[in-house]
Steps between C-alpha positions, in 0.01 A plus 500: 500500500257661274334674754816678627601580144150720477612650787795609440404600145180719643765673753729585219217610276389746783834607556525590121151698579605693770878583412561358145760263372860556443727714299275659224408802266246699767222409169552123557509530881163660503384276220587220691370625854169597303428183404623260853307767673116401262561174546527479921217732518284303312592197680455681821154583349447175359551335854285757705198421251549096495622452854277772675215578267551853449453702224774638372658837318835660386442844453803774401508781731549822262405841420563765770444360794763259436842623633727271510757656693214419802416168346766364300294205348220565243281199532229398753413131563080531568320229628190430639278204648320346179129600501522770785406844419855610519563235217217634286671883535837313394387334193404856409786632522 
């Protein structure tokens, strides 16, 4: 069915974000995990802000304070209830 085929096409598109696909050049790999990784957080995103109503940010974690031997990813998923003040902070960010 259609709806199992966007399953299994979202799972292998995360998988591809997390761990990459296949026998590559280490360019195309990250290439390739760069770009499956944009797309299911801005779904994930997408879905917080049309299913839940929250406001919603992806902001890059950098700069010094960033290690990422601690913290091996380097983007935070924000969100907040649309219209609370936490929201109104977010949108400022």
């Amino acid at each position: 069915s259609t709806e199992e085929d966007n399953a299994r096409n979202y799972a292998l598109l995360a998988k591809i974000a997390d761990v990459g696909l296949g026998p590559q050049t280490p360019t195309r790999q990250r290439e390739h995990r760069r770009r499956a990784k944009r797309i299911v957080e801005w779904d994930r995103l997408r879905y917080a802000s049309e299913r839940y109503g929250y406001d919603v940010r992806l902001v890059r974690v950098d700069g010094p304070l960033h290690d990422p031997m601690a913290y091996g990813k380097g983007d935070i998923l924000l969100g907040a209830k649309r219209g609370s003040a936490e929201a109104d902070v977010l949108m400022r960010i």
